[in-house]
DOMARKOL-596131 format. One record per residue (C-alpha): residue number from 1; x, y, z. Coordinates in nm, 3 decimals, decimal comma. Each point is the difference from the previous one (the first is absolute). Example, Ala and Ser with C-alpha at 12.3 -4.5 7.8 and 13.67 -1.06 7.14 Angstrom:
BEGIN
<node drenmar="1" east="1,230" north="-0,450" up="0,780"/>
<node drenmar="2" east="0,137" north="0,344" up="-0,066"/>
// end
This chain:
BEGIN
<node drenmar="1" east="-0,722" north="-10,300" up="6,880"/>
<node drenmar="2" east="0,273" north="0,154" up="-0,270"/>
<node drenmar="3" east="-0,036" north="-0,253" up="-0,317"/>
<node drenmar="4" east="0,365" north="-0,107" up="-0,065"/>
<node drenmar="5" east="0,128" north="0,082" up="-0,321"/>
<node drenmar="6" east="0,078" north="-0,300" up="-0,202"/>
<node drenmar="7" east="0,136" north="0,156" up="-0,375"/>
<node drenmar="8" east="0,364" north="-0,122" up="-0,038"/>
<node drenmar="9" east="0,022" north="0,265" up="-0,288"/>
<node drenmar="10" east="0,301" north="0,158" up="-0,053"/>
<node drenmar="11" east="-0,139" north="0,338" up="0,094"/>
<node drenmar="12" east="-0,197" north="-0,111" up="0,302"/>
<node drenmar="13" east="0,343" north="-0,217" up="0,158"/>
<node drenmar="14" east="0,245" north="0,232" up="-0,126"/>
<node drenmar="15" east="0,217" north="-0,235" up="-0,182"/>
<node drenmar="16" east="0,126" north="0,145" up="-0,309"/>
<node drenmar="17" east="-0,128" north="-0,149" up="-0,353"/>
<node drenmar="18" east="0,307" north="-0,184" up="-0,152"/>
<node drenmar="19" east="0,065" north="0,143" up="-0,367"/>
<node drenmar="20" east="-0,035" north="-0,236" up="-0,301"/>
<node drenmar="21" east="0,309" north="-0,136" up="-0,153"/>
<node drenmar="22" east="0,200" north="-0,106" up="-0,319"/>
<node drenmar="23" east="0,091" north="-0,371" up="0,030"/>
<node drenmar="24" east="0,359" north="0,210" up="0,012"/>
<node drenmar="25" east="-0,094" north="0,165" up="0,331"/>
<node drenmar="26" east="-0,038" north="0,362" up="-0,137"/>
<node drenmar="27" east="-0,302" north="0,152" up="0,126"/>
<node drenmar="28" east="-0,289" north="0,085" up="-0,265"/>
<node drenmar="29" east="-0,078" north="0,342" up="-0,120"/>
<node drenmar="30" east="-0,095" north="0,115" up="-0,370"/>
<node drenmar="31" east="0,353" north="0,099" up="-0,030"/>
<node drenmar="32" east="0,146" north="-0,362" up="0,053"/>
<node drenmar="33" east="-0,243" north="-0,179" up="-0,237"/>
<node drenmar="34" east="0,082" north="0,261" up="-0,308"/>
<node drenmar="35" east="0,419" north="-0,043" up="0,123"/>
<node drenmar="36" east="-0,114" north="-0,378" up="-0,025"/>
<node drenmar="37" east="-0,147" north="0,045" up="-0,321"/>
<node drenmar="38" east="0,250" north="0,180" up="-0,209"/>
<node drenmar="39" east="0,269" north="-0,262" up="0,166"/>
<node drenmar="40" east="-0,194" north="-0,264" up="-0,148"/>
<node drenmar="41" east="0,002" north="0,108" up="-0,323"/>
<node drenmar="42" east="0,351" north="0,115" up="0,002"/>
<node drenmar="43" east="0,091" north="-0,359" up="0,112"/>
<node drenmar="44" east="-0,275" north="-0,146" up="-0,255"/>
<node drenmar="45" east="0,216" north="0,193" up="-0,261"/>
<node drenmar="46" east="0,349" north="-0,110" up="0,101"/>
<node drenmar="47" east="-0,080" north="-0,354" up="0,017"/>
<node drenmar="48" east="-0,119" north="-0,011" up="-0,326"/>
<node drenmar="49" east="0,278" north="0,163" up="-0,135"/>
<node drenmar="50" east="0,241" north="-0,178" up="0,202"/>
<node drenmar="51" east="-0,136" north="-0,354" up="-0,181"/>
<node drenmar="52" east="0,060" north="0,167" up="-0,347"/>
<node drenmar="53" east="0,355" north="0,059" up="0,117"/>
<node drenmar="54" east="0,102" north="-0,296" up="0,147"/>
<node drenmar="55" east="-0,089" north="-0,166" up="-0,360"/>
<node drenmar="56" east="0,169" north="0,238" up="-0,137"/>
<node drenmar="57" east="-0,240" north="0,255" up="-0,166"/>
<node drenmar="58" east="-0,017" north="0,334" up="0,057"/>
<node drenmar="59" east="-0,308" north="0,115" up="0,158"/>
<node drenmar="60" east="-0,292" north="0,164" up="-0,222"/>
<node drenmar="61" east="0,060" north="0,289" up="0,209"/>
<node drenmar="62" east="0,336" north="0,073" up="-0,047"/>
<node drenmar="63" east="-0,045" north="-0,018" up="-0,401"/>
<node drenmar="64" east="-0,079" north="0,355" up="-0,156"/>
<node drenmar="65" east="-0,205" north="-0,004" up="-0,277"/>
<node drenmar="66" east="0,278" north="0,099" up="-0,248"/>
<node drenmar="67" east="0,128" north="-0,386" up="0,037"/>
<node drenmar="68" east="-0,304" north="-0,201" up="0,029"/>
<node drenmar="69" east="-0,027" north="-0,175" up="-0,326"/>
<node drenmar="70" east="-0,239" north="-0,245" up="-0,140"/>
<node drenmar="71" east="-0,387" north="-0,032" up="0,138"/>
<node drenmar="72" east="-0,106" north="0,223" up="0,299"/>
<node drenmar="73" east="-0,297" north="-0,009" up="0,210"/>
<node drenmar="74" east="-0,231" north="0,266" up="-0,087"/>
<node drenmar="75" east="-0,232" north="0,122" up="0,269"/>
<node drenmar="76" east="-0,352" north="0,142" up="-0,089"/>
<node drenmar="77" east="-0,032" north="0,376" up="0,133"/>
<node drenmar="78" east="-0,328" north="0,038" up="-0,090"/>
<node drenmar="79" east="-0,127" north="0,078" up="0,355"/>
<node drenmar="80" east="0,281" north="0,073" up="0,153"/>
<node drenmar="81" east="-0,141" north="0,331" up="0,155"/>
<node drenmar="82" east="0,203" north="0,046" up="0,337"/>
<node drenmar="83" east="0,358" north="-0,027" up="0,090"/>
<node drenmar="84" east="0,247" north="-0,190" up="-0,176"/>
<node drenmar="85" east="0,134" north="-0,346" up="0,198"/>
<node drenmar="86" east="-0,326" north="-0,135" up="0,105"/>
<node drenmar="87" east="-0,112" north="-0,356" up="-0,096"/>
<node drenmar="88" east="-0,329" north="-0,068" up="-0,164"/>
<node drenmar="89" east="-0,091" north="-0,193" up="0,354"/>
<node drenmar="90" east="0,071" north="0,309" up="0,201"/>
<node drenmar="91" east="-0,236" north="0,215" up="-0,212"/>
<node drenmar="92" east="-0,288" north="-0,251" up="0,008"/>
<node drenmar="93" east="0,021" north="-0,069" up="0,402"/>
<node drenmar="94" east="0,032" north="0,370" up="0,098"/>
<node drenmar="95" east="-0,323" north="0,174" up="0,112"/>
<node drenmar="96" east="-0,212" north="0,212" up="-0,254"/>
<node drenmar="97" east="0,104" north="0,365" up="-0,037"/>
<node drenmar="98" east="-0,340" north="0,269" up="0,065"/>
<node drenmar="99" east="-0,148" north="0,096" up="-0,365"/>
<node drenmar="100" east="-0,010" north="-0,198" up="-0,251"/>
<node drenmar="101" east="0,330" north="-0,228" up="0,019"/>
<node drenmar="102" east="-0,207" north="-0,260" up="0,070"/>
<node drenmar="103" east="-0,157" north="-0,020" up="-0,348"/>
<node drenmar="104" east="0,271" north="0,137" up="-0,155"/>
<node drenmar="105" east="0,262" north="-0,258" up="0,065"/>
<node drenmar="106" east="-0,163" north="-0,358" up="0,184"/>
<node drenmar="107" east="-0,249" north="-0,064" up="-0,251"/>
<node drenmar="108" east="0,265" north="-0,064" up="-0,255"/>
<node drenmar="109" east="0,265" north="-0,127" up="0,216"/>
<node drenmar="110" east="-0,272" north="-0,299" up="-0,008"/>
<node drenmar="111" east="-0,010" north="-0,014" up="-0,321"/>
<node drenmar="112" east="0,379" north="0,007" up="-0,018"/>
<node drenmar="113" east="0,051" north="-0,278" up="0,293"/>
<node drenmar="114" east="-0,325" north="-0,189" up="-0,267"/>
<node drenmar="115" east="0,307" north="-0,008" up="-0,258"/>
<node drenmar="116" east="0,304" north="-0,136" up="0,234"/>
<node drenmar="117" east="-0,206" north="-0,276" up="0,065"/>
<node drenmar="118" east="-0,127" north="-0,037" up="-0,364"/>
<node drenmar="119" east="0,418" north="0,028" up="-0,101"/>
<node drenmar="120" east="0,040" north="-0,253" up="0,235"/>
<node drenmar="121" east="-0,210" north="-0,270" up="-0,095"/>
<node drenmar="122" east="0,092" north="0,097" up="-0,384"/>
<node drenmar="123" east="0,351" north="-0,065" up="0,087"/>
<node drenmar="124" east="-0,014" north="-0,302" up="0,204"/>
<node drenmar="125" east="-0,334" north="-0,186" up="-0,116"/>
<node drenmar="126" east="0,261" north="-0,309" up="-0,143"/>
<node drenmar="127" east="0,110" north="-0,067" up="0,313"/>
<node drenmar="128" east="-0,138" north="-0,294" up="0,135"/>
<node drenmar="129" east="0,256" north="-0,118" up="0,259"/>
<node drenmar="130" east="0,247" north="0,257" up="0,140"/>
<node drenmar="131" east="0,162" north="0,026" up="0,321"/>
<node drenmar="132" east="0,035" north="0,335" up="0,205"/>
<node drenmar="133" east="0,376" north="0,039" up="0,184"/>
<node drenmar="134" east="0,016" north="0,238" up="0,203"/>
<node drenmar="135" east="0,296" north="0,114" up="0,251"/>
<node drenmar="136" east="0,243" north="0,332" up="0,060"/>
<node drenmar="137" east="0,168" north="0,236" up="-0,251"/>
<node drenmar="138" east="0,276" north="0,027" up="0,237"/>
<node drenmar="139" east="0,164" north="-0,317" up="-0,105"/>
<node drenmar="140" east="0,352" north="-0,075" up="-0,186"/>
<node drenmar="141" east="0,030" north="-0,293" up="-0,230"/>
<node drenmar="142" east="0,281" north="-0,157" up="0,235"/>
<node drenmar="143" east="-0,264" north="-0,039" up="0,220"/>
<node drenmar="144" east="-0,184" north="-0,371" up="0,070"/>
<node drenmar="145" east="-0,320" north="0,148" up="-0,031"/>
<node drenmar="146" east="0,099" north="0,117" up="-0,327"/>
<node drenmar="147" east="0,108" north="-0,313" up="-0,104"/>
<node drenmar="148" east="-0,293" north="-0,181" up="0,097"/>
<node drenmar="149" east="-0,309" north="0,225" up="-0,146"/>
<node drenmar="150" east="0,238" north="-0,054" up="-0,326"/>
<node drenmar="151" east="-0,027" north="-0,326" up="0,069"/>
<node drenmar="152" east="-0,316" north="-0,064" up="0,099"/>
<node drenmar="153" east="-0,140" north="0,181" up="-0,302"/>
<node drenmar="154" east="0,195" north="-0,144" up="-0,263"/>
<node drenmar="155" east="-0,139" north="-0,391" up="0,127"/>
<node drenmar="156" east="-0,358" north="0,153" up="-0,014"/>
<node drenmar="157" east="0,134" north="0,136" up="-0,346"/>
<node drenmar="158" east="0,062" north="-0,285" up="-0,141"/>
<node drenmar="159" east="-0,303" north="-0,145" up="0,131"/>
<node drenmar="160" east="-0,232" north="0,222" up="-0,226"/>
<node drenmar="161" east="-0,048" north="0,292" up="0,243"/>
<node drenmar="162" east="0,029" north="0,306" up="-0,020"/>
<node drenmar="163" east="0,170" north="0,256" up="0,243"/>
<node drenmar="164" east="-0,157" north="0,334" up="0,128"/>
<node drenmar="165" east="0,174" north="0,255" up="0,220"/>
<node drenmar="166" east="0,005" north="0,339" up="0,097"/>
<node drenmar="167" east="0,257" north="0,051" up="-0,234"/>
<node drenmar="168" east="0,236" north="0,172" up="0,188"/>
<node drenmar="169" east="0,373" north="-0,102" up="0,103"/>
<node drenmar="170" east="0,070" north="-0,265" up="0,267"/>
<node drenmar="171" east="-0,217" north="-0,307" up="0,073"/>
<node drenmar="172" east="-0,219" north="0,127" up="-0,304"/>
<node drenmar="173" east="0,323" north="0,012" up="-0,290"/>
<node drenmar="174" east="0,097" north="-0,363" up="0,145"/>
<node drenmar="175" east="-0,367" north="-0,099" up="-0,105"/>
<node drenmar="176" east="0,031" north="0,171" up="-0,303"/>
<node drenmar="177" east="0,337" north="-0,127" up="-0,088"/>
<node drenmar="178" east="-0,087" north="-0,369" up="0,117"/>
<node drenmar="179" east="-0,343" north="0,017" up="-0,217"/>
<node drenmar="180" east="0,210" north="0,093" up="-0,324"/>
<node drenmar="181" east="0,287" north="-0,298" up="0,086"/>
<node drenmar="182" east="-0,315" north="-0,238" up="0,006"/>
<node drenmar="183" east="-0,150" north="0,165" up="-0,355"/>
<node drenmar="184" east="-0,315" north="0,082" up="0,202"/>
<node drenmar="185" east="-0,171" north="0,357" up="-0,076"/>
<node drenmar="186" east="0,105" north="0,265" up="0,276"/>
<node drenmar="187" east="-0,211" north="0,231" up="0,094"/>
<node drenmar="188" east="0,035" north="0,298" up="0,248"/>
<node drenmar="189" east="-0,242" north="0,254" up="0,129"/>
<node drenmar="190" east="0,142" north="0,326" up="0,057"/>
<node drenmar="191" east="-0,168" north="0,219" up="0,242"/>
<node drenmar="192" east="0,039" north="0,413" up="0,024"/>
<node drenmar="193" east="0,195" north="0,133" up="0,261"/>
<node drenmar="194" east="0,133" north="0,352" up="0,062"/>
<node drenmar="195" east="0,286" north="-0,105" up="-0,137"/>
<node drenmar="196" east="0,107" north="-0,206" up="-0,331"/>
<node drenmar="197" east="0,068" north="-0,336" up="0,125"/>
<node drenmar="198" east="0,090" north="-0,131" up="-0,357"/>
<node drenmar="199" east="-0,113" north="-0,393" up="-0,102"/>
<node drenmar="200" east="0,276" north="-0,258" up="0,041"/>
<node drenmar="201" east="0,166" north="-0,118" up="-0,364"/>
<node drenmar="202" east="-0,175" north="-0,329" up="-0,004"/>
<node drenmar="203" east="-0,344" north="0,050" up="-0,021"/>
<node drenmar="204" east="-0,183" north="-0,033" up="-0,343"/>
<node drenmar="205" east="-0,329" north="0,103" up="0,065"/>
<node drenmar="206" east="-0,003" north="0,372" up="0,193"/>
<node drenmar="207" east="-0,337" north="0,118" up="0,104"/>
<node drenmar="208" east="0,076" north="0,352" up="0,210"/>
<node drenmar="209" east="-0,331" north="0,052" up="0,299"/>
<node drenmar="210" east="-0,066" north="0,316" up="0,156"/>
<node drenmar="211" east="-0,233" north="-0,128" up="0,301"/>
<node drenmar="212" east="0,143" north="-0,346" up="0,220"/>
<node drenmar="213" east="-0,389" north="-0,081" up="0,039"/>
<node drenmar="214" east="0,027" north="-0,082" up="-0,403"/>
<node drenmar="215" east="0,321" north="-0,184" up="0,002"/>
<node drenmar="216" east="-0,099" north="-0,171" up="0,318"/>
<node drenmar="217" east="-0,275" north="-0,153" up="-0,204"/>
<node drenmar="218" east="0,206" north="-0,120" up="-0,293"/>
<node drenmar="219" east="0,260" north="-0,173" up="0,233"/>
<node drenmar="220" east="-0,285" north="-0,215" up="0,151"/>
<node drenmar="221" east="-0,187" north="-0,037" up="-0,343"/>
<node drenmar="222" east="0,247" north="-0,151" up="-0,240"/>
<node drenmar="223" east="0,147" north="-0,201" up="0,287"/>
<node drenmar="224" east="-0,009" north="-0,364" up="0,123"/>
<node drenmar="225" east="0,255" north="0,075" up="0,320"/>
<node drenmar="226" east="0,190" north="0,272" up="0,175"/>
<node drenmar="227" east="0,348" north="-0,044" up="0,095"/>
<node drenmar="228" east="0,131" north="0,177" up="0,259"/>
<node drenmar="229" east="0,353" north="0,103" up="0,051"/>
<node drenmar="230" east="0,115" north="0,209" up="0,286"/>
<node drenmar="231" east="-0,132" north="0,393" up="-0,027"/>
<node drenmar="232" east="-0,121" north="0,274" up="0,140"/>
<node drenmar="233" east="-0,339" north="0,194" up="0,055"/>
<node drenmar="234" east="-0,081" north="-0,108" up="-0,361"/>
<node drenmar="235" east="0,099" north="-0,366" up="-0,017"/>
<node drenmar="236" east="-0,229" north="0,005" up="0,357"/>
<node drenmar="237" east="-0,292" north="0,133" up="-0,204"/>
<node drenmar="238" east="-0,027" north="-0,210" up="-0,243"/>
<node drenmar="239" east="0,064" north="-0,279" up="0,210"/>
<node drenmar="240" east="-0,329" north="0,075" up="0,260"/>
<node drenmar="241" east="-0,175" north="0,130" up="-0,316"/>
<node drenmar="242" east="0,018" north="-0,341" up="-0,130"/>
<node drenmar="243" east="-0,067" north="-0,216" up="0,354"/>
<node drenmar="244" east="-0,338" north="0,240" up="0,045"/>
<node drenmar="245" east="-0,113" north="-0,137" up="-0,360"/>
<node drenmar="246" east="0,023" north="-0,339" up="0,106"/>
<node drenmar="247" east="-0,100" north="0,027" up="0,311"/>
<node drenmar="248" east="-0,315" north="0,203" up="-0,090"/>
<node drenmar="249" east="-0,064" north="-0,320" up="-0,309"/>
<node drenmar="250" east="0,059" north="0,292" up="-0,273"/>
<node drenmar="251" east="0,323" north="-0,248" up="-0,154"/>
<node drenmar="252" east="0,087" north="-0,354" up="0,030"/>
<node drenmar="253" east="0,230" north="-0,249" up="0,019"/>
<node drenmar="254" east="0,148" north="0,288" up="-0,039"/>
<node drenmar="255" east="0,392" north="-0,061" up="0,152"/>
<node drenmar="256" east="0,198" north="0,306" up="0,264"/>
<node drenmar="257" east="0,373" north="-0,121" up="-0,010"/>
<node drenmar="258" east="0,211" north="0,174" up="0,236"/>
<node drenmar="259" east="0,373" north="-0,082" up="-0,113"/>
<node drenmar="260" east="0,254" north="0,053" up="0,287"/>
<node drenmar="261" east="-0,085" north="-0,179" up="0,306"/>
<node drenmar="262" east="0,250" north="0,222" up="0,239"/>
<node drenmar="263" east="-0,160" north="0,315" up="-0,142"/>
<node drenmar="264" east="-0,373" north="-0,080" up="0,039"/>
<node drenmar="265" east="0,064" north="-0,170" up="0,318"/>
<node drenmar="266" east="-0,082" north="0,319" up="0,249"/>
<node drenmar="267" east="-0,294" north="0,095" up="-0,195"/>
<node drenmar="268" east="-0,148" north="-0,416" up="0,051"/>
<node drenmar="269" east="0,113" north="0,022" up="0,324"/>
<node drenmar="270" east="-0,222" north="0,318" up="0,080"/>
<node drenmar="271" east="-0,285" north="-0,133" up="-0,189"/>
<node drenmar="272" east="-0,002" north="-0,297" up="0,204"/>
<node drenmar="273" east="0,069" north="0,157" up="0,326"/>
<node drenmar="274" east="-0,189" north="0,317" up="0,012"/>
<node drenmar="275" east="-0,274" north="0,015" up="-0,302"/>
<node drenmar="276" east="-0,094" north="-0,391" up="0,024"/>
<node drenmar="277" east="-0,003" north="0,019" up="0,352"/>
<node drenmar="278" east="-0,211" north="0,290" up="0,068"/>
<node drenmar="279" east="-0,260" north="-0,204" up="-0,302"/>
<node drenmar="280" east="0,036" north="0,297" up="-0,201"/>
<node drenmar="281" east="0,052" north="-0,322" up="-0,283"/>
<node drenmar="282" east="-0,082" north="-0,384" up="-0,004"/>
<node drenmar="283" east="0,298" north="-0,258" up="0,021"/>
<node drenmar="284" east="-0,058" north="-0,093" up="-0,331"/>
<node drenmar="285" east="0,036" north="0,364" up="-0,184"/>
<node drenmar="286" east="0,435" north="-0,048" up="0,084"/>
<node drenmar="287" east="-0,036" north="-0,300" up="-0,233"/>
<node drenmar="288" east="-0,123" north="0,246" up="-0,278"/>
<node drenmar="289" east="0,417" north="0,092" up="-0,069"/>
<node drenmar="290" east="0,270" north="-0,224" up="-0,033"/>
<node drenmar="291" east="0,346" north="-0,020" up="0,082"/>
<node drenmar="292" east="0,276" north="-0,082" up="-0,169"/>
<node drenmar="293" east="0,378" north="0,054" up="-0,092"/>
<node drenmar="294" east="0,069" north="-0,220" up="-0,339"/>
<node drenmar="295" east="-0,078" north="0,133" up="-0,324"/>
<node drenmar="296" east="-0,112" north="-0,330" up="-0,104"/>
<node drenmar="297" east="-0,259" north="-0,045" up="0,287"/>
<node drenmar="298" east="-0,177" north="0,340" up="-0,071"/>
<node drenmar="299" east="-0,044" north="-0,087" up="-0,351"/>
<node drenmar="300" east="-0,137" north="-0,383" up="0,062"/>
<node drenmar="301" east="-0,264" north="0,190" up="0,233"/>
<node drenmar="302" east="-0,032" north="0,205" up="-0,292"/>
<node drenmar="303" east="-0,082" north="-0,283" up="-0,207"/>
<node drenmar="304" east="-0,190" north="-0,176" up="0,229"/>
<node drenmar="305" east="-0,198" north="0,249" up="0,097"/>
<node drenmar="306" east="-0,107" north="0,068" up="-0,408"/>
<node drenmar="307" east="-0,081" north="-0,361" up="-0,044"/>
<node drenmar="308" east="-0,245" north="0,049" up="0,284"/>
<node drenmar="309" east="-0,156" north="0,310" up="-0,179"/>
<node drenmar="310" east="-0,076" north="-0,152" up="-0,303"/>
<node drenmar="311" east="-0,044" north="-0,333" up="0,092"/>
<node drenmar="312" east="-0,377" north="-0,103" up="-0,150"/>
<node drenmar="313" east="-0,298" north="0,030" up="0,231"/>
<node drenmar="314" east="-0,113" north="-0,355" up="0,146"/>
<node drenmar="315" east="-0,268" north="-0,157" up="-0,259"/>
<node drenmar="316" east="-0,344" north="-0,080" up="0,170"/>
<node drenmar="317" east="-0,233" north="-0,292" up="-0,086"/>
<node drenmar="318" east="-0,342" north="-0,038" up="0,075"/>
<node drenmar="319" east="-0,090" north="-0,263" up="0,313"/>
<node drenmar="320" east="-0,316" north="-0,156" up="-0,011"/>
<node drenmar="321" east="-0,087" north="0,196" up="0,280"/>
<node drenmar="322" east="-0,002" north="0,298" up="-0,133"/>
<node drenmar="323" east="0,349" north="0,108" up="0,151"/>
<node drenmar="324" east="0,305" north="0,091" up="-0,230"/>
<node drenmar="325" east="0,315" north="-0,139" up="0,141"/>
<node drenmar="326" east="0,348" north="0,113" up="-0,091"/>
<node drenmar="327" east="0,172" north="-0,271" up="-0,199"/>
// end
């Protein structure tokens, strides 16, 4: 008796494999991801420079150095052996050249990424409440969002925090600017790019990174909350970056607030309906972020959530049992 074949492979039933796709429907090939790539990074670039120019700067890029006056960033060249343009991060993560690149160049990019950390700490070590806000370059200062990270920082401000952000234009010069109005310290970490991205006019303390694993580290730190305004791949980063932390008990009471309700709304609604559903998280991991649209409701969770944090431990007393009770 002829064994029937059962493989439903695509070769054995002749149906043809369907090609993987961009979320944009384009079919994927090498060719597509590197188009992708260099149209991120354009786009990266422009919104940058079109926050600098909707608060009226002109962008770092467009200023030669004939007409730059004042301080400038200087960037250590020291061991930087191949072609112009690339960041420190795409150096380290590349694979090892055959010979002796290895040795020649990762040993002291250590010792180098040893010192961003060291300039960190340096810098910031008198921080001992400051609040991370993060959100999109891309935004003009008639917009509400604008208005309210300026807000929202200069009540924190006044409250004896101090303000970190990326210190670009947008959400991040709103912080800035709202941090100085409250005559709280304002802080920005720059990060390298391909291109100058320039630091917004109102921070006070600049610290420039060259790798985002570094920075990453100093936003969570030297901070009692993240705020979150509405942003891209970035803004998203940070966000989970932060979440996983608490989730995983590295940080606590440890405040996620997610400011724009309407913008945040699909992204809740697929975490509900697709990544809670399917268990791929517990019910109570969506009440690790909060939600908000008022200024002055972000910052009392902000307040709150720093009373909690330093809030003395329980004192114990002896029973005559031998057990220690909390009092």
């Amino acid at each position: 008796m002829k064994k029937k074949n059962t493989d439903s492979s695509p070769a054995r039933t002749g149906t043809r494999r369907k090609a993987p796709r961009t979320p944009t429907g384009k079919k994927y090939d090498p060719k597509v991801q590197a188009s992708a790539e260099e149209s991120a990074r354009a786009g990266l670039k422009e919104r940058t420079e079109e926050g600098h120019i909707m608060a009226g700067r002109t962008p770092p890029s467009q200023i030669s150095a004939a007409r730059q006056a004042g301080a400038t960033r200087k960037i250590d060249t020291a061991i930087r052996d191949y072609s112009e343009g690339m960041t420190e991060d795409e150096k380290l993560l590349q694979q090892p050249s055959p010979g002796d690149q290895f040795t020649r160049t990762d040993p002291w990019r250590v010792m180098r990424i040893m010192s961003e950390f060291i300039e960190g700490f340096d810098t910031l070590a008198s921080i001992d409440r400051g609040v991370t806000i993060f959100g999109s370059a891309r935004i003009s200062p008639d917009d509400p969002n604008y208005a309210a990270a300026e807000e929202v920082a200069r009540i924190l401000a006044t409250e004896g925090f101090a303000i970190i952000t990326g210190a670009g234009p947008g959400i991040m010069e709103a912080a800035n600017k709202g941090a100085r109005e409250g005559g709280g310290r304002s802080i920005g970490c720059n990060i390298e790019l391909p291109f100058e991205q320039g630091a917004n006019p109102y921070v006070d303390t600049l610290i420039d990174f060259r790798y985002f694993f570094v920075r990453k580290t100093m936003f969570i730190k030297y901070s009692v909350a993240f705020i979150i305004f509405p942003g891209g791949f970035g803004t998203l980063d940070e966000l989970f970056e932060a979440v996983t932390l608490i989730q995983t008990g590295k940080i606590y009471q440890f405040p996620v607030i997610l400011f724009g309700r309407h913008y945040w709304a699909g992204l809740i609604r697929w975490l509900q309906a697709r990544v809670l559903a399917e268990r791929k998280i517990a019910p109570g991991d969506l009440d690790l972020m909060v939600l908000t649209d008022d200024p002055a409701e972000a910052a009392q969770a902000v307040l709150a959530a720093y009373a909690a944090q330093t809030r003395p431990a329980p004192r114990r007393r002896q029973t005559d049992d031998g057990a220690t009770p909390m009092l």
